[in-house]
DSSP file (Angstrom, degrees, kcal/mol; ACC not computed):
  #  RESIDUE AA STRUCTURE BP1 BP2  ACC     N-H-->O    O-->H-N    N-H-->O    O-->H-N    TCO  KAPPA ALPHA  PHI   PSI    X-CA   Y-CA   Z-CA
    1    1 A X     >        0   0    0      0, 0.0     4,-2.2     0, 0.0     5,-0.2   0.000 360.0 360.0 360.0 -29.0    0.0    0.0    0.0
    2    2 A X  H >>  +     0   0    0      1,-0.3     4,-1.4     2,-0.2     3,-1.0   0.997 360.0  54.2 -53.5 -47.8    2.9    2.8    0.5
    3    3 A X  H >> S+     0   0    0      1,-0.3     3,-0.8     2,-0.2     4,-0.5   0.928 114.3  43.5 -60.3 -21.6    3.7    2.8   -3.2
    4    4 A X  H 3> S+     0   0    0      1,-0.2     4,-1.1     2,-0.1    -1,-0.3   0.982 115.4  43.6 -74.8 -41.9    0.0    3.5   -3.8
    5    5 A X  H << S+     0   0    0     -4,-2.2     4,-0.4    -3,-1.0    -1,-0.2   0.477 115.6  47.7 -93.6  -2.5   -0.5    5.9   -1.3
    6    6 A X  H XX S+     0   0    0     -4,-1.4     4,-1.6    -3,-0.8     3,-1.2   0.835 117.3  46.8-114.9 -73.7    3.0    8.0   -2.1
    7    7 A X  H 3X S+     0   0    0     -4,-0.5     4,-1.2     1,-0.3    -2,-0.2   0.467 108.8  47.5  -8.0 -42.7    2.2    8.0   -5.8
    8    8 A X  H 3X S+     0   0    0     -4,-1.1     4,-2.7     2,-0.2    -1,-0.3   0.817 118.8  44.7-110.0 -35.3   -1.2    8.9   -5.8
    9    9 A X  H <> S+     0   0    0     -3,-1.2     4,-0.9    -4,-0.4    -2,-0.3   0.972 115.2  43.6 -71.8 -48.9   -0.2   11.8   -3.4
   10   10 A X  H  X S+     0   0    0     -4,-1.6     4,-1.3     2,-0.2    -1,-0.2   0.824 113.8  53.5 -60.4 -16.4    2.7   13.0   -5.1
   11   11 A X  H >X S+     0   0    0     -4,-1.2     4,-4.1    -5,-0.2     3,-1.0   0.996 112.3  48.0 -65.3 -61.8    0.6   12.5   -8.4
   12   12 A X  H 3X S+     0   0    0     -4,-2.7     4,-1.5     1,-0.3    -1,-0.2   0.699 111.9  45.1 -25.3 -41.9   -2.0   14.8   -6.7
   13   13 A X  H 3<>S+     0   0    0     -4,-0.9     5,-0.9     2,-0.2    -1,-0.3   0.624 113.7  50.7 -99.4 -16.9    0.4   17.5   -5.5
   14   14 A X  H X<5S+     0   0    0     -4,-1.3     3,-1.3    -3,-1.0    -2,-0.2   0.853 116.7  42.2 -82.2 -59.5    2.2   17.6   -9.0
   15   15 A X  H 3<5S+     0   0    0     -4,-4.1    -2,-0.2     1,-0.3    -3,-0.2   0.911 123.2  35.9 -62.4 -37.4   -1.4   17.9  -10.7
   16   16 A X  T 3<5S-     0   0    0     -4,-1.5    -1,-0.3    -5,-0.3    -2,-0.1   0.150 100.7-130.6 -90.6  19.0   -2.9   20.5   -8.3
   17   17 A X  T < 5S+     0   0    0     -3,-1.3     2,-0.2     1,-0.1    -3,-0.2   0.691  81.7  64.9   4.4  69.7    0.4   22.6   -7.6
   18   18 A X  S   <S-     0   0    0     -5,-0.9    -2,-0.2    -6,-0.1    -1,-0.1  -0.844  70.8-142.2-173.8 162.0   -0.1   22.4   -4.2
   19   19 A X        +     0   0    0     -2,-0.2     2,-0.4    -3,-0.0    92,-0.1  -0.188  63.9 133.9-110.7  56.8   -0.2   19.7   -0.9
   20   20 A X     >  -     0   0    0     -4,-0.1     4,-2.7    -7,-0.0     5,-0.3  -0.929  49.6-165.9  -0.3  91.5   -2.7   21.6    0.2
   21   21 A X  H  > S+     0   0    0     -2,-0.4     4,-2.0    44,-0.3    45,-0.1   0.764  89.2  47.7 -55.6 -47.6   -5.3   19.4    1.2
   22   22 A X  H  > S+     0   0    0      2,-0.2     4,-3.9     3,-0.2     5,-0.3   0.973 114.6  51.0 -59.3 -75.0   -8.2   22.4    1.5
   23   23 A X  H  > S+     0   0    0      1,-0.3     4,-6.0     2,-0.2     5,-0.3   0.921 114.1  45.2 -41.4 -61.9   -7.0   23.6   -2.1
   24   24 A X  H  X S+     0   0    0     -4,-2.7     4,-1.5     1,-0.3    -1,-0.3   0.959 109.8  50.5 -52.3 -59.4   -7.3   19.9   -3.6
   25   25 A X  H >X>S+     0   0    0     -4,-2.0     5,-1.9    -5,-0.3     4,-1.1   0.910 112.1  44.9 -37.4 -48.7  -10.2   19.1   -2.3
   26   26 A X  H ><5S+     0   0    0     -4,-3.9     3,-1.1     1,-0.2    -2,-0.2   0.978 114.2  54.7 -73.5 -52.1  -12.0   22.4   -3.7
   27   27 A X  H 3<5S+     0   0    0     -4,-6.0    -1,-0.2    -5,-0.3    -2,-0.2   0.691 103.6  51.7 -55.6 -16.9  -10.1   21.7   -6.9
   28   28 A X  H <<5S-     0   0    0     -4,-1.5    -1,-0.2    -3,-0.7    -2,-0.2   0.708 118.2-116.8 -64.9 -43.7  -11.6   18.2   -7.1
   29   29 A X  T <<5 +     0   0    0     -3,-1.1     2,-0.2    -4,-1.1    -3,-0.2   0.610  59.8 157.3  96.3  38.5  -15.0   19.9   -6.6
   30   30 A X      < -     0   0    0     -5,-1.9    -1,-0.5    -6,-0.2     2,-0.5  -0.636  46.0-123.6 -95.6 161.9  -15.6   18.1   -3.3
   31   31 A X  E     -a   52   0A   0     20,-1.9    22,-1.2    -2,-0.2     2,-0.6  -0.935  26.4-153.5-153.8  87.0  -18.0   19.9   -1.1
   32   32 A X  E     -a   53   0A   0     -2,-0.5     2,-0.4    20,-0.2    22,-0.2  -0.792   5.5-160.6 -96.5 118.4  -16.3   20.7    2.6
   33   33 A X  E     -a   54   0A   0     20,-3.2    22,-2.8    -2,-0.6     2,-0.3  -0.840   8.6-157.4-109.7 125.9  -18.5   21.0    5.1
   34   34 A X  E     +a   55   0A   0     -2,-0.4     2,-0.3    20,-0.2    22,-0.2  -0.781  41.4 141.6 -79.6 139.7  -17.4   23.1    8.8
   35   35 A X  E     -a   56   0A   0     20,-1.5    22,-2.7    -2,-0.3     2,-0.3  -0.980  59.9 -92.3-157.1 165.1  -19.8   21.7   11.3
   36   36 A X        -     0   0    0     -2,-0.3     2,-0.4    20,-0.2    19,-0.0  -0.591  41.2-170.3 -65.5 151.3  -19.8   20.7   15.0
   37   37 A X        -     0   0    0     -2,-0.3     2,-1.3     2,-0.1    21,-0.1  -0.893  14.4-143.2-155.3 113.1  -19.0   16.8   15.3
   38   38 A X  S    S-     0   0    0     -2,-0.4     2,-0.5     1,-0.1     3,-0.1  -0.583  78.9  -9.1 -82.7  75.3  -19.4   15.4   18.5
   39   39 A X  S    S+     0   0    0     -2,-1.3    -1,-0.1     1,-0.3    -2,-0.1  -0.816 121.4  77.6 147.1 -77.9  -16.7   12.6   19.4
   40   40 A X        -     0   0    0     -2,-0.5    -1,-0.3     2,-0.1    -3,-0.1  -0.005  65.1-148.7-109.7 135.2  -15.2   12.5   15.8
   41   41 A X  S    S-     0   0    0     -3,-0.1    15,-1.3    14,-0.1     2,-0.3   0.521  73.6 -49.4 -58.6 -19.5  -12.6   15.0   13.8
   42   42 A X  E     -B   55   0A   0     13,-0.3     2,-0.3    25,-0.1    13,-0.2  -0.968  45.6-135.0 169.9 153.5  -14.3   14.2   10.5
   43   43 A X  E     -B   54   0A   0     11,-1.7    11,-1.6    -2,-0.3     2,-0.5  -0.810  16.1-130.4-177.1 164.6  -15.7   12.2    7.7
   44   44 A X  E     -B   53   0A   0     -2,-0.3     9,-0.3     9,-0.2     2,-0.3  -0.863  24.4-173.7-114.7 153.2  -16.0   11.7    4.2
   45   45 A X  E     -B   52   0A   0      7,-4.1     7,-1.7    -2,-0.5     2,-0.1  -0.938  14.6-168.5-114.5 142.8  -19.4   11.3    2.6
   46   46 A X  E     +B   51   0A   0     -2,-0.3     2,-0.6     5,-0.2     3,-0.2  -0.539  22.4 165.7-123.1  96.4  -20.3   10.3   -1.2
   47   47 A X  E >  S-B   50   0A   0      3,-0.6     3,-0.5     1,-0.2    -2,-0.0  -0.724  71.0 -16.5 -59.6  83.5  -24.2   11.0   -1.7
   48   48 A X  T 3  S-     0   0    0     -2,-0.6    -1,-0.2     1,-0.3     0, 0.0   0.912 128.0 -49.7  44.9  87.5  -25.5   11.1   -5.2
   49   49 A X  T 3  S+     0   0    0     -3,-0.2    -1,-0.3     1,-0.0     2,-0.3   0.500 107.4 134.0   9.7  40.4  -22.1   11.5   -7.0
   50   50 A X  E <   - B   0  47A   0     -3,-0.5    -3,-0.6     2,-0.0     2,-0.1  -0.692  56.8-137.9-102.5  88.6  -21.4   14.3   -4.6
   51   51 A X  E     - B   0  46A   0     -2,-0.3   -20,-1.9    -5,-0.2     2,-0.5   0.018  29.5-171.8  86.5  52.0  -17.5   14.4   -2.7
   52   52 A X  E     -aB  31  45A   0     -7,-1.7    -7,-4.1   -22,-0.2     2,-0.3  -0.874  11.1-177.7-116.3 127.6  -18.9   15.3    0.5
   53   53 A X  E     -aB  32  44A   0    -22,-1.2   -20,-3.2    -2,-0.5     2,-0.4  -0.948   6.4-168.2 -62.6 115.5  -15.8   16.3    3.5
   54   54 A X  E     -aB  33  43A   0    -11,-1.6   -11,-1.7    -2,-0.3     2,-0.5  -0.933   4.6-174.1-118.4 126.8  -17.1   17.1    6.9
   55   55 A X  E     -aB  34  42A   0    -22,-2.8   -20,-1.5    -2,-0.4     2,-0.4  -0.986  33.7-112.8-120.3 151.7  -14.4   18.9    9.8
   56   56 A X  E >   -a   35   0A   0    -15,-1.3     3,-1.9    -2,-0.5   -20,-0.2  -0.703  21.8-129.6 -67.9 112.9  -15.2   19.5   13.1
   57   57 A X  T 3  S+     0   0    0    -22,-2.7   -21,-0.1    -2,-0.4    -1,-0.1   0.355  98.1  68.2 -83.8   6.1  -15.3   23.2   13.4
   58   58 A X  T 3  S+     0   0    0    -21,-0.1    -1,-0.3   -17,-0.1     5,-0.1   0.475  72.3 105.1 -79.4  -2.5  -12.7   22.7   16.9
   59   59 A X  S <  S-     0   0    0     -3,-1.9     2,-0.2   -18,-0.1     3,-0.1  -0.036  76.2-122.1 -91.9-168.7  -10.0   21.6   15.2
   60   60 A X     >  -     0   0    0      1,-0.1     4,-2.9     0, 0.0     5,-0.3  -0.662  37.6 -99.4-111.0 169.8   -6.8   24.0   14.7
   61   61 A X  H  > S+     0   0    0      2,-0.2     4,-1.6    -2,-0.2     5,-0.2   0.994 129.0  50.1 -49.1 -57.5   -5.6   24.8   10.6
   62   62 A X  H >> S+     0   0    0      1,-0.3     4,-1.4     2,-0.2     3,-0.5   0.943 112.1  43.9 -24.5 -71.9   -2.9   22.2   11.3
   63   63 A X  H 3> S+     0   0    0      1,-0.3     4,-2.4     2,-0.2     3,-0.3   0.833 114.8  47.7 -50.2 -41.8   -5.4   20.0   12.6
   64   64 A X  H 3X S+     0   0    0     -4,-2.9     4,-1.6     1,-0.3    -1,-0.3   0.669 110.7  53.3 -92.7  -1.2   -8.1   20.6    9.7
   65   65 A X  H <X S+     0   0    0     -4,-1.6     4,-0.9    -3,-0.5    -1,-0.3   0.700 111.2  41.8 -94.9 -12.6   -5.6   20.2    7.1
   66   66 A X  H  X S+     0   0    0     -4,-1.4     4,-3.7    -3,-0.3     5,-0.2   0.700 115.7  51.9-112.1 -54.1   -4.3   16.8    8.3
   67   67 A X  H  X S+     0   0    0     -4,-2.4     4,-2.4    -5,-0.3     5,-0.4   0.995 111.1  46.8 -56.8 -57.2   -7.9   15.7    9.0
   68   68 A X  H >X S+     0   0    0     -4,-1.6     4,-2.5    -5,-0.2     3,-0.6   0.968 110.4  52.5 -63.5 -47.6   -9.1   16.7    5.4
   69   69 A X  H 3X S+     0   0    0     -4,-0.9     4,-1.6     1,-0.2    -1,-0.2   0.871 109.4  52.0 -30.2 -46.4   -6.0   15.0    3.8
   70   70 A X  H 3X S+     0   0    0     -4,-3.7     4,-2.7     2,-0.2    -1,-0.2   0.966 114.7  39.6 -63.8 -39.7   -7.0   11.9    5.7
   71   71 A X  H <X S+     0   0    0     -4,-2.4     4,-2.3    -3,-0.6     5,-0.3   0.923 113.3  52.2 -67.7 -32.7  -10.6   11.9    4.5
   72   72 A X  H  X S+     0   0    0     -4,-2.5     4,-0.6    -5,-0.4     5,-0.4   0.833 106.2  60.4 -80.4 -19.3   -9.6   12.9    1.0
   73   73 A X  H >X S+     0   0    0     -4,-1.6     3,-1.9    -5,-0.4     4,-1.3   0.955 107.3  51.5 -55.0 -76.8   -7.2    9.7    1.5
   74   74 A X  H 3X S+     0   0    0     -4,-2.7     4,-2.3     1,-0.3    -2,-0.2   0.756 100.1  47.8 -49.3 -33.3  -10.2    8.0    1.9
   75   75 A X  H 3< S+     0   0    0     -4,-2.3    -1,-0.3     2,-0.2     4,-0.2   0.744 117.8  47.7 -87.3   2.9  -12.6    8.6   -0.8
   76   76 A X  H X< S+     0   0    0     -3,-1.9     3,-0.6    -4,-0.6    -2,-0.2   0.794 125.3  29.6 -83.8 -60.8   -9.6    7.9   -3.4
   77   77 A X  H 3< S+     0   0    0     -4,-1.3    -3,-0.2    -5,-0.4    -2,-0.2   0.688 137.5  20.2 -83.5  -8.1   -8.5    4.8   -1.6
   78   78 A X  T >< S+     0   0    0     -4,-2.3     3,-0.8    -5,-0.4    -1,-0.2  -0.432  76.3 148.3-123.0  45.9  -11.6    3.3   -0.1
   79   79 A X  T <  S+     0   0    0     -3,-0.6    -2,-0.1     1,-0.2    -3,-0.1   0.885  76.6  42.1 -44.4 -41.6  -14.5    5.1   -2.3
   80   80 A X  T 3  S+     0   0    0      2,-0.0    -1,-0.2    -3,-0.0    -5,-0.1   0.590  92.3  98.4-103.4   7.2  -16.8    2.5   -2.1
   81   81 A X    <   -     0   0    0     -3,-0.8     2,-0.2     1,-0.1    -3,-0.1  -0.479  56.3-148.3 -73.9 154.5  -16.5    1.3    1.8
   82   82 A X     >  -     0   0    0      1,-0.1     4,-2.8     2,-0.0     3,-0.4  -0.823  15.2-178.1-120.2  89.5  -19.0    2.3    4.3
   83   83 A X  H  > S+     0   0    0     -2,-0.2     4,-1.8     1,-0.2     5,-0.2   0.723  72.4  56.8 -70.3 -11.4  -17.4    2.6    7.2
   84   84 A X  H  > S+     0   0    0      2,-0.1     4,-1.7     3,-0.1    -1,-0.2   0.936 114.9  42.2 -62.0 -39.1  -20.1    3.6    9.4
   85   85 A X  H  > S+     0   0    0     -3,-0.4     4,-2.7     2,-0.2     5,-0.4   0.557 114.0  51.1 -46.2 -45.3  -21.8    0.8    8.4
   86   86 A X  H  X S+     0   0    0     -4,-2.8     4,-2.1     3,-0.2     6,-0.2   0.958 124.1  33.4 -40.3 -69.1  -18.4   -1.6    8.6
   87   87 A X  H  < S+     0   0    0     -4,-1.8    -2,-0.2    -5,-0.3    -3,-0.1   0.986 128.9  39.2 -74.7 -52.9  -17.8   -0.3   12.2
   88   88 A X  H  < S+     0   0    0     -4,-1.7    -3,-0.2    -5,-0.2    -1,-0.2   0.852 130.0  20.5 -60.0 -56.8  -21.7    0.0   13.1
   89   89 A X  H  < S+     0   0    0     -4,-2.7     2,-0.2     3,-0.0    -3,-0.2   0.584 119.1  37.9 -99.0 -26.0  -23.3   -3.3   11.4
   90   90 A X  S  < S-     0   0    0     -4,-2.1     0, 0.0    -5,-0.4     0, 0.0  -0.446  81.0-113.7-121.6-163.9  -20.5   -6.2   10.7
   91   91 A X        +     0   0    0     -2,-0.2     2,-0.2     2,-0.0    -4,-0.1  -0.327  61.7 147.4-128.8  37.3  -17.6   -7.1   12.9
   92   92 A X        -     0   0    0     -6,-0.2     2,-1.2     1,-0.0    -2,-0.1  -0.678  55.2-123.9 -20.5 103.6  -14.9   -6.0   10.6
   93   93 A X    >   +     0   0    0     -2,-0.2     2,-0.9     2,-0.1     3,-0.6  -0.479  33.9 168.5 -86.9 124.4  -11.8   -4.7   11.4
   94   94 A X  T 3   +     0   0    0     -2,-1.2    -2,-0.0     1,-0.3     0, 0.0  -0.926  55.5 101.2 -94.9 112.2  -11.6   -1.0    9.5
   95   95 A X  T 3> S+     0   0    0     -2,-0.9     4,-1.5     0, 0.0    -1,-0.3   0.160  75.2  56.8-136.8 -39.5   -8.5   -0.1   11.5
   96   96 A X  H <> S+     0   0    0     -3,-0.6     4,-2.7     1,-0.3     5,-0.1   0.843 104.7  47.5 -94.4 -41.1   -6.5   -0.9    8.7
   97   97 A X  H >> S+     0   0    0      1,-0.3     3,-2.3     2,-0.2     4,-1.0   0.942 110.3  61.1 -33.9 -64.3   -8.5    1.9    6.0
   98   98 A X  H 3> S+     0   0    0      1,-0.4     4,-1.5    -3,-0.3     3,-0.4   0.747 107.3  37.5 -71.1 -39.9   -7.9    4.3    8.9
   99   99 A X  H 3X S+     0   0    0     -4,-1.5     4,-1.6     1,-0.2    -1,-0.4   0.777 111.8  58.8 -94.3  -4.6   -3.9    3.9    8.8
  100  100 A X  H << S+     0   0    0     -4,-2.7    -2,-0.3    -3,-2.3    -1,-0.2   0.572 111.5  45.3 -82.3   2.1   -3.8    3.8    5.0
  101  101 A X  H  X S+     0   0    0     -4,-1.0     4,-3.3    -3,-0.4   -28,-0.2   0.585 107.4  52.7 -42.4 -53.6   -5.4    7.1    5.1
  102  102 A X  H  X S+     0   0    0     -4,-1.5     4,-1.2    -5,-0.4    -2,-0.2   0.869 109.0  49.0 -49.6 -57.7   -3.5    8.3    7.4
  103  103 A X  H  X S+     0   0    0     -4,-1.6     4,-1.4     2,-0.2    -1,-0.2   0.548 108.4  52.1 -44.9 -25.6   -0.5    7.4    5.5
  104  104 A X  H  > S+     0   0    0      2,-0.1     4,-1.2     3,-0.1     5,-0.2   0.900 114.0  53.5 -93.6 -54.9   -1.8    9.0    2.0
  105  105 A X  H  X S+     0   0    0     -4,-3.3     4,-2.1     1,-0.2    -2,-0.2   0.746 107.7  41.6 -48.9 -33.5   -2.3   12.1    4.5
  106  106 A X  H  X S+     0   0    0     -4,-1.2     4,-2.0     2,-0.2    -1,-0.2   0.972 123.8  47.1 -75.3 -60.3    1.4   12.4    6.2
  107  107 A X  H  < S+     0   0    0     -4,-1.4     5,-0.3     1,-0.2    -2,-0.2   0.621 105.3  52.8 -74.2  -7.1    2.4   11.8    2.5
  108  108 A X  H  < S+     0   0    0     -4,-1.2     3,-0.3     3,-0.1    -1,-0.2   0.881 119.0  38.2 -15.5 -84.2    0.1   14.2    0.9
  109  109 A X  H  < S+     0   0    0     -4,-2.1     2,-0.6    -5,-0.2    -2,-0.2   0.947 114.7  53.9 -42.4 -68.7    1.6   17.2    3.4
  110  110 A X  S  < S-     0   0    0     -4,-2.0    -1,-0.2     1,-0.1     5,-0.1  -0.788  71.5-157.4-118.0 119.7    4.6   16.4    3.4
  111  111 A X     >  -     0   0    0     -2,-0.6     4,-1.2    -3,-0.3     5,-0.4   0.049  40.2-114.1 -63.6 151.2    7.0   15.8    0.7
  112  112 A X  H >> S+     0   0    0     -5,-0.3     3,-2.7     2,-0.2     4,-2.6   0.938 122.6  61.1 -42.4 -62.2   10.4   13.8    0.3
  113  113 A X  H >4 S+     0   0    0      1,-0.3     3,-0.5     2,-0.2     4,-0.3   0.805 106.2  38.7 -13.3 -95.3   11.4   17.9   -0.1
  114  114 A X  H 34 S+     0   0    0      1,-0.2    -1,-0.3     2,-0.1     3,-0.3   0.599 113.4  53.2 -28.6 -35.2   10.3   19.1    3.2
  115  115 A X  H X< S+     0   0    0     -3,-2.7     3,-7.8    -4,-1.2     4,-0.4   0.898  81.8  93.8-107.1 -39.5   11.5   16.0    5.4
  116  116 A X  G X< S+     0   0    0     -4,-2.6     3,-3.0    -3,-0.5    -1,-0.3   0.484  79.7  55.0 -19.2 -72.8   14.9   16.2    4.0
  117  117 A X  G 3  S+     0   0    0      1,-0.3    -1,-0.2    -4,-0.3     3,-0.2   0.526 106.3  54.1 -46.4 -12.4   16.0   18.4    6.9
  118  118 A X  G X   +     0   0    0     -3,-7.8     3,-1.0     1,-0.1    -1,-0.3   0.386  68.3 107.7-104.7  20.7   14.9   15.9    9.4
  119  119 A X  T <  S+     0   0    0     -3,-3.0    -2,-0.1    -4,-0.4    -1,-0.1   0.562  84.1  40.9 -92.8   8.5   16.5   13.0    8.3
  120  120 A X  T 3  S+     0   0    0     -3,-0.2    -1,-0.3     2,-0.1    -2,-0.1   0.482  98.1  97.2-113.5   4.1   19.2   12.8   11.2
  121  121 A X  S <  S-     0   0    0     -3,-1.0     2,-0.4     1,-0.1    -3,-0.1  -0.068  83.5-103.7 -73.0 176.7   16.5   13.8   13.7
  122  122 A X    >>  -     0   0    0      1,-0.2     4,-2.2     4,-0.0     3,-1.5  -0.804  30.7-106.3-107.4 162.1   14.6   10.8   15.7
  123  123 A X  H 3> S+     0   0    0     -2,-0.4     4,-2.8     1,-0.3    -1,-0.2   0.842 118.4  53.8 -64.6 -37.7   11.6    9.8   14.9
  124  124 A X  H 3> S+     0   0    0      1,-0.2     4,-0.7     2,-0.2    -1,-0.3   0.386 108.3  56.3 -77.2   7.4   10.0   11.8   18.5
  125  125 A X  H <4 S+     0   0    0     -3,-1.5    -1,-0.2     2,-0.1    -2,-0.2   0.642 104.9  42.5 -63.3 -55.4   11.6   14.6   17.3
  126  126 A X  H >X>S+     0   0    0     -4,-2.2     3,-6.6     2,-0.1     4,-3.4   0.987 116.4  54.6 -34.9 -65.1    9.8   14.7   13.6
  127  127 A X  H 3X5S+     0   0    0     -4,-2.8     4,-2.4     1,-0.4     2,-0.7   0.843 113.3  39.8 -45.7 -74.2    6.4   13.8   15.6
  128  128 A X  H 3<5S+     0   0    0     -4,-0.7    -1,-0.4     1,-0.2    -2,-0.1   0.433 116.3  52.1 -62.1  20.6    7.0   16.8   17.8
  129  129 A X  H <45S+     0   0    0     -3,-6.6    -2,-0.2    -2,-0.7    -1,-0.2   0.834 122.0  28.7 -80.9 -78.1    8.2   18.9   14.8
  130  130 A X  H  <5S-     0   0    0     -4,-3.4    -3,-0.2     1,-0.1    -2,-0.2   0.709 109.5-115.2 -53.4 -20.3    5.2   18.2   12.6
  131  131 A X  S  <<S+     0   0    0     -4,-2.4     2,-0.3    -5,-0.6    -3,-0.1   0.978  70.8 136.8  42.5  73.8    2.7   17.7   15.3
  132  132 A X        -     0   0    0      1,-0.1    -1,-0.2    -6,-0.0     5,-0.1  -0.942  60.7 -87.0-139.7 157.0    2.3   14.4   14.4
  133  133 A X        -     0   0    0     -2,-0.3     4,-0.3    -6,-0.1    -1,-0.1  -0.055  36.0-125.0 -38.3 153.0    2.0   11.0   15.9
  134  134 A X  S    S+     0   0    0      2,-0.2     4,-0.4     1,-0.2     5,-0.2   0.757 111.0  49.7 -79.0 -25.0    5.1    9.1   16.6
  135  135 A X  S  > S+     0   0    0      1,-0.3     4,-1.1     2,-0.2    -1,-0.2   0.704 117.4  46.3 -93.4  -3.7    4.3    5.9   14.6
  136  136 A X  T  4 S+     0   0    0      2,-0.1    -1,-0.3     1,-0.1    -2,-0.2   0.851 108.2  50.7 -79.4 -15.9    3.3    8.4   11.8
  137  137 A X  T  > S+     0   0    0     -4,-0.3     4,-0.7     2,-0.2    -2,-0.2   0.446 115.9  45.3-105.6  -1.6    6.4   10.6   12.0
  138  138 A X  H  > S+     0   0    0     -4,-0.4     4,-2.2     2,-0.2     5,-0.2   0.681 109.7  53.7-107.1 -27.1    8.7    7.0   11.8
  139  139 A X  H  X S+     0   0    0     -4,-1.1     4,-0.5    -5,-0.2     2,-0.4   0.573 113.9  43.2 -73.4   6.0    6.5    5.7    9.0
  140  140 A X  H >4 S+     0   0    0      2,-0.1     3,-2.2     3,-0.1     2,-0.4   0.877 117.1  50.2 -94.6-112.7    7.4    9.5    6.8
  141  141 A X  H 3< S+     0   0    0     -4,-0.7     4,-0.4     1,-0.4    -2,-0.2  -0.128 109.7  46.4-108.6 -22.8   10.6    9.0    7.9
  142  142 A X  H >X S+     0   0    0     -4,-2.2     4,-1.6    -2,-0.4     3,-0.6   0.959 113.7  46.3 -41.8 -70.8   10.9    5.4    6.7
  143  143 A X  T << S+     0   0    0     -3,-2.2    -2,-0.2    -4,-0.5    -1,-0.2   0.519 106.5  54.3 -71.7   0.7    9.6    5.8    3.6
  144  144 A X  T 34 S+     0   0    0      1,-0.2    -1,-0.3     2,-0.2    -2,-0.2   0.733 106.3  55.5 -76.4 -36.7   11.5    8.9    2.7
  145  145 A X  T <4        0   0    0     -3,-0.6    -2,-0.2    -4,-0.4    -1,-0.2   0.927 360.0 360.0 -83.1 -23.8   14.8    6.9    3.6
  146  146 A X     <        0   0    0     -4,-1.6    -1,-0.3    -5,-0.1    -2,-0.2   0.587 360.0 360.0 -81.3 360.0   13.3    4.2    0.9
């Protein structure tokens, strides 16, 4: 799954001149919704071929840019799952969507470019750099070295 997910984001950030998560999304013509969201950062919707990105109107830029990148990970790489339905109805585990999203997100942001300058730092060093999770800021930091 990395080569898919570093491909299809660098493809992204090369077609849209920008990692910009917000920008891509609006160029896509997905339909980002601010709202309150009670427990949850997010979600992605698709309703009668509409694109539909919901953020939780608490979260910080950082924070909403990371969240839409994850969702917008999702309707490219799991477009036809329903995960409410997955987590709500079957006894599936979705954990897995949820870190190959996550992973099209980190690589999405941040480019082989950017990282360069961290690449003698430790991985809890990235995290708290980026303000990112640790086991996301050693799975960047992996795949950059690969």
């Amino acid at each position: 799954m990395y080569i898919e997910t570093k491909k299809l984001a660098d493809k992204l950030a090369r077609n849209h001149g920008t990692r910009d998560p917000i920008r891509i999304s609006d160029d896509l013509g997905y339909i980002l919704i601010n709202t309150p969201l009670s427990g949850i950062r997010g979600y992605y919707q698709y309703v009668r071929r509409c694109s539909i990105i919901y953020l939780d109107t608490e979260l910080s830029d950082e924070e909403r840019s990371f969240v839409c990148a994850h969702e917008l990970g999702h309707s490219l790489l799991h477009k036809n799952l329903n995960r409410i339905f997955m987590d709500t109805r079957t006894h599936m585990v979705t954990s897995r969507y949820e870190i190959e999203a996550d992973h099209f997100a980190v690589e999405l942001i941040y480019s082989d470019d950017d990282l360069c300058e961290y690449t003698d730092c430790t991985f809890d060093t990235v995290a708290r750099s980026l303000g990112i999770s640790y086991s996301l800021a050693e799975y960047r930091m992996r795949s950059l070295r690969q």
